[in-house]
N, C-alpha and C positions, 0 to 999 in steps of 0.2 A: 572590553566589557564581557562577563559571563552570563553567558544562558544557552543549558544545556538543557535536553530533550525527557519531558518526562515518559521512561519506558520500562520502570520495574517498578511496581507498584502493588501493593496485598490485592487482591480482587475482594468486592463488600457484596457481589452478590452470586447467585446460584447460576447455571447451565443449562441448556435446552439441546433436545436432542434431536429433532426435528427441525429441518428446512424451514418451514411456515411459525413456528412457533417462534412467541417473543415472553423478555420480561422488560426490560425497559428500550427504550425506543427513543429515536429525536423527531419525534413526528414523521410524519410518509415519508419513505425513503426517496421517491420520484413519484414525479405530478404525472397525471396521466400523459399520454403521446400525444403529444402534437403534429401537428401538418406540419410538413416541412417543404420548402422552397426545393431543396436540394440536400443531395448527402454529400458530405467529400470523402465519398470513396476515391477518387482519382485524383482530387486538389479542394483543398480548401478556399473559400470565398473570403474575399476583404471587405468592410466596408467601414466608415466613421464609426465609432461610438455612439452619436449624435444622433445616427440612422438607426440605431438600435435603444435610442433611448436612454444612452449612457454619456454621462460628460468627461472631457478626455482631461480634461484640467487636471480633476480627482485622481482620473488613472495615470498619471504621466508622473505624480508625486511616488509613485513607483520607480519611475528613472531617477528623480531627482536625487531621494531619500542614496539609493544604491551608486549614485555617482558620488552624490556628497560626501557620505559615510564610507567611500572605498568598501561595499559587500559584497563578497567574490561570488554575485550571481552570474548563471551562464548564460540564462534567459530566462525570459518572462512571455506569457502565452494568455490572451484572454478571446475567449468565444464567447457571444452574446446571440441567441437565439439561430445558434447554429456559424454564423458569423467570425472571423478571427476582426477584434475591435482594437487590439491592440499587443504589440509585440517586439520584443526586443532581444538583442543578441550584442554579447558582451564578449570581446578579448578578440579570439582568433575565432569563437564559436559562432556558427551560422544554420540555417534552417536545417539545411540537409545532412545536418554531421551528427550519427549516433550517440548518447551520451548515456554512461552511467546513471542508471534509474534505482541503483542500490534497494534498499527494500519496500522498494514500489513494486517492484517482483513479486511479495509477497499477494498481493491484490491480483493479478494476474494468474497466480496460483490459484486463488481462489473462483476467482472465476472459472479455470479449467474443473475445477472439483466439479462446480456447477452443470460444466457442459455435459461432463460425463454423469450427470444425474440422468441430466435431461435425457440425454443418448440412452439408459438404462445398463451402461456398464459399472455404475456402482448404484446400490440401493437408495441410500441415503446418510444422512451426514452421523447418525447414528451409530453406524458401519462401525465394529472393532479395527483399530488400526491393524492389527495381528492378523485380519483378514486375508490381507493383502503383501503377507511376505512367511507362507506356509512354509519356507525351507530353512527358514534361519532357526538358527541352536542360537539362545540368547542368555546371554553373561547377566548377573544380579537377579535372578528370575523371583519377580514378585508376582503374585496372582494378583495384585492389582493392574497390571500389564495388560491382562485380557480387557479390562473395562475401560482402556483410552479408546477412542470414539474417535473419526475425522475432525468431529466438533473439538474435543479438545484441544487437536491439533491446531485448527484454522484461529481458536482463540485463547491461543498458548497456554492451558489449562491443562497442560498432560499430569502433573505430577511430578516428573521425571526431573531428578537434580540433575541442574545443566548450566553450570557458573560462566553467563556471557557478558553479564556488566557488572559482575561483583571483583570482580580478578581480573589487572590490566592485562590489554589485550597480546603484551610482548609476554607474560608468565606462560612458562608451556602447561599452567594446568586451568589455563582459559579455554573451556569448550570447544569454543566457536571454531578457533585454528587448531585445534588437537582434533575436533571434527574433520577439517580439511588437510588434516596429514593423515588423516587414519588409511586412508585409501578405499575405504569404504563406510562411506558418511551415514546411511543408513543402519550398516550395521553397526556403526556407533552409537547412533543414537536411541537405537533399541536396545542395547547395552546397559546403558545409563542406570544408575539405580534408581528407585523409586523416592521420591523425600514428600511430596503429600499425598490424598488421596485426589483421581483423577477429578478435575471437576471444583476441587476443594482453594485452590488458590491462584490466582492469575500470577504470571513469571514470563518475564519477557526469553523467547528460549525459539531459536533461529532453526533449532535441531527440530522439531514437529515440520513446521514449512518443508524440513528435506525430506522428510516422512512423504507427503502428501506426494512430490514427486515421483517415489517409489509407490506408490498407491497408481497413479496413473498408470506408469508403464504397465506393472503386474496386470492391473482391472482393462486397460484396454488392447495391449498389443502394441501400443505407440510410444517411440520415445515421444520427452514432455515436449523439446522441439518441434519434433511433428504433428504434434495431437493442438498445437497451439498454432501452427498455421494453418494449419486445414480448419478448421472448426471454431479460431476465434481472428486469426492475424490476417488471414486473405479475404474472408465478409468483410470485415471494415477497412478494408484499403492500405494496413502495414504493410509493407511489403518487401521490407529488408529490415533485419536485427541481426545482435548477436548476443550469445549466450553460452555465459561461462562454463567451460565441466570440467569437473576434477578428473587430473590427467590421469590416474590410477585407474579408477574405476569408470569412467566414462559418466559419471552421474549431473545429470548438469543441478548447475548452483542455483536452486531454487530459491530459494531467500533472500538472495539480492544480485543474481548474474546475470540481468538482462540489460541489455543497452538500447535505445530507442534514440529516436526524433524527437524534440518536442512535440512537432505536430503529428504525431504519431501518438504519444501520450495523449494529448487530447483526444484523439481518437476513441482511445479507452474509455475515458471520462465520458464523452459526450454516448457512445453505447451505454453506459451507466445512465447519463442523463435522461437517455428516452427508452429506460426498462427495461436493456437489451435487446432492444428492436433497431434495426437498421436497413433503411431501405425496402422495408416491409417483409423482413424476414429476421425472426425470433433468434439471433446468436446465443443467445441467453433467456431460461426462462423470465420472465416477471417478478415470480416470487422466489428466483434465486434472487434477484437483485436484492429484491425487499426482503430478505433474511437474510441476507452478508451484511447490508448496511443497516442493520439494528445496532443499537449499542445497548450490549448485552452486559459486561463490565461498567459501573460505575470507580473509575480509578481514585477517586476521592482529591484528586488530585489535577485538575484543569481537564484532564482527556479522559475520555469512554471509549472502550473498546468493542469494538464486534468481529466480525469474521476476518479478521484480517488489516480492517477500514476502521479510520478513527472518526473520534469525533470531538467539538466543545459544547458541553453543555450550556442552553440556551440558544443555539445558535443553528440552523436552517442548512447545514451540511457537511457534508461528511467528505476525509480524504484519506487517497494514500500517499506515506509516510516514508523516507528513504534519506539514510544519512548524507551529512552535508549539504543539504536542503533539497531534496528532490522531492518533489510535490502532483499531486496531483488530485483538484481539491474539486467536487462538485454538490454546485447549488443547485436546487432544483427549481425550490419558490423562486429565485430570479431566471432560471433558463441559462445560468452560464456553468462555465469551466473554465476553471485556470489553472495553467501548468507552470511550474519554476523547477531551472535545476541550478545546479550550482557545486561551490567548492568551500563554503562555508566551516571553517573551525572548529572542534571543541569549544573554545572559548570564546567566542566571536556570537554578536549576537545574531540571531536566528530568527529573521522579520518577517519570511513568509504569512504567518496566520495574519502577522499586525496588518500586513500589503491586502489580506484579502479582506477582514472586519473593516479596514479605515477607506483603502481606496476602492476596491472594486464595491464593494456594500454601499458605499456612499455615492459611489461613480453612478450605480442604479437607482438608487432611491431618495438625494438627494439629501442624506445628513448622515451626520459622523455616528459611527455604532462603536467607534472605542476611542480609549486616550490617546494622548498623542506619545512619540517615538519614547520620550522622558520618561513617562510614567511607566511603559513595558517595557524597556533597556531595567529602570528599576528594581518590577517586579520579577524579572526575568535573573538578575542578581540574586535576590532572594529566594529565589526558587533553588538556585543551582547552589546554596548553598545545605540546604536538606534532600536533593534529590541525586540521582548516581549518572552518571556521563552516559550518554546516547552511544549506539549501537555500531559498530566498525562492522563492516562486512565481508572483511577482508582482500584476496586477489581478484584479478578477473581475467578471463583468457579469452580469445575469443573462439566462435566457436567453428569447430573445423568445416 
């Protein structure tokens, strides 16, 4: 069965250049803070479904569906009011074993943007990209160059032609990996010629994310490794990853090189979930959160885009997004987060969102908010026949 990922899509509306500032939105990003019992900085808590007000029947049609249908999930991850309610682990894979998070990196990134707001070593999202790398002599030089923004960046809106899902990924004149031979991915991708104006159309484009990486180091002193455990991986209790860098230039793989724990991904998520507060200290402003997770893109096309974080319209939350199903999706109106990773196909279908609309949404609230497996295997066909194949993100090394 095919269903492939909608992620190059025309953008239908305009850009904001300012952190605080919206045009469309999926309702509050996150519910005010709640009390909480405990953090798992140090370990996560167990308890029923049941105890958190959720029925486990619903969620277990998660097992079922992924055993029946053989879907090369690696795990499944659900937190209910801080809580892990339910959870599973497939093949050889187990709690404590790092997994490819592909470009759920991307989110991640974004957050560091964020930190470094807060901190005051960059202005704000506004910011010329060109700010932030004063030494480069730059090939195809268009004077629209100077007007990409972070913001462009963070929602792939540079302008900059950069063919990463129109040309398969083995042709050597596929960005993505002509990026990662370049030996210097930045200065690739400042390279790039211009094909719209900044701002002017939404393009799925891997090469901005590697931008934002080099925008860290330059604005703060830190590699992005560094500047991500001190200031977002060690407050919330990560405490081991790894992450990819291109052996040439040492630049690590911002767009999708980071490897995690599931419960480690939750981590992130549930920071998201309570506004970037954890444990009574701010990791993250407030109103970064709730300006990342606008959906500022209308894709016209089932998903809305904002900083990095997706979305479906109609629908009470917002995730990030990493090939072969890596997920990491947070509700706010219900208080959870769910995490899946996995080894899921091109052509294989891709049940994530269906697992979170049918079982966790129903697991809380006690009725079905979508069709059943039939009807999205369906739509999910028809989809992949007018839409272009989801995002490969190439090698991964780890990191030294």
């Amino acid at each position: 069965m095919v269903c492939r990922k909608i992620l190059s899509i025309l953008i239908l509306m305009g850009f904001l250049l300012l952190p605080g500032a919206t045009t469309t939105a999926q309702g509050e990003a996150t519910p005010a803070s709640v009390a909480r019992e405990y953090w798992p900085t140090e370990q996560w808590l167990n308890t029923t479904p049941e105890e958190q007000g959720m029925n486990f029947d619903d969620l277990d049609r998660i097992d079922e569906v992924i055993t029946e249908e053989g879907i090369e999930i690696d795990s499944a991850v659900v937190v209910k009011n801080g809580y892990i309610v339910y959870e599973k682990y497939y093949g050889y894979w187990s709690q404590y074993m790092v997994h490819t998070i592909q470009s759920c990196t991307k989110s991640f990134m974004s957050a560091l943007i964020g930190v470094a707001i807060d901190k005051g070593y960059i202005d704000n999202v506004s910011q010329p990209i060109l700010d932030f790398f004063p030494g480069y002599i730059i090939d195809n030089w268009d004077p629209r160059k100077e007007n990409i923004t972070l913001f462009h960046c963070l929602t792939m809106s540079t302008g900059l032609e950069f063919h990463e899902v129109d040309i398969p990924y083995e042709d050597p004149e596929n960005d993505l990996f002509a990026m990662y031979r370049s030996g210097d991915m930045w200065q690739y991708v400042l390279d790039c010629p211009m094909q719209n104006d900044p701002g002017e159309h939404w393009s799925y484009n891997s090469g901005g994310i590697e931008l934002l990486g080099g925008a860290i180091e330059h604005a703060t002193g830190y590699e992005v490794a560094d500047f991500a455990e001190q200031f977002l991986f060690d407050p919330i209790g990560i405490d081991y990853f790894q992450w990819w860098r291109e052996p040439n230039s040492n630049q690590y793989g911002c767009g999708g090189g980071l490897r995690l724990t599931p419960r480690d991904m939750a981590r992130f998520g549930f920071l998201y979930l309570n506004n970037g507060t954890w444990n009574d200290t701010q990791v993250i402003s407030s109103e970064w959160v709730e300006a990342s997770t606008q959906m500022y893109y209308d894709t016209g096309a089932w998903y809305e885009y904002g900083m990095t974080w997706w979305g479906v319209p109609g629908y009470e939350f917002y995730e990030a997004t990493g090939h072969y199903e890596q997920k990491i999706y947070v509700l706010p109106e219900e208080d959870i987060v769910v995490v899946f990773t996995g080894d899921v196909q091109d052509e294989d279908w891709h049940p994530t969102d269906w697992f979170v609309m049918e079982c966790v949404l129903s697991s809380a609230a006690g009725n079905s908010f979508w069709p059943g497996p039939a009807t999205v295997i369906g739509l999910s066909i028809l989809l992949a026949l007018v839409l272009p194949a989801p995002i490969v993100y190439g090698r991964h090394r780890l990191m030294q």
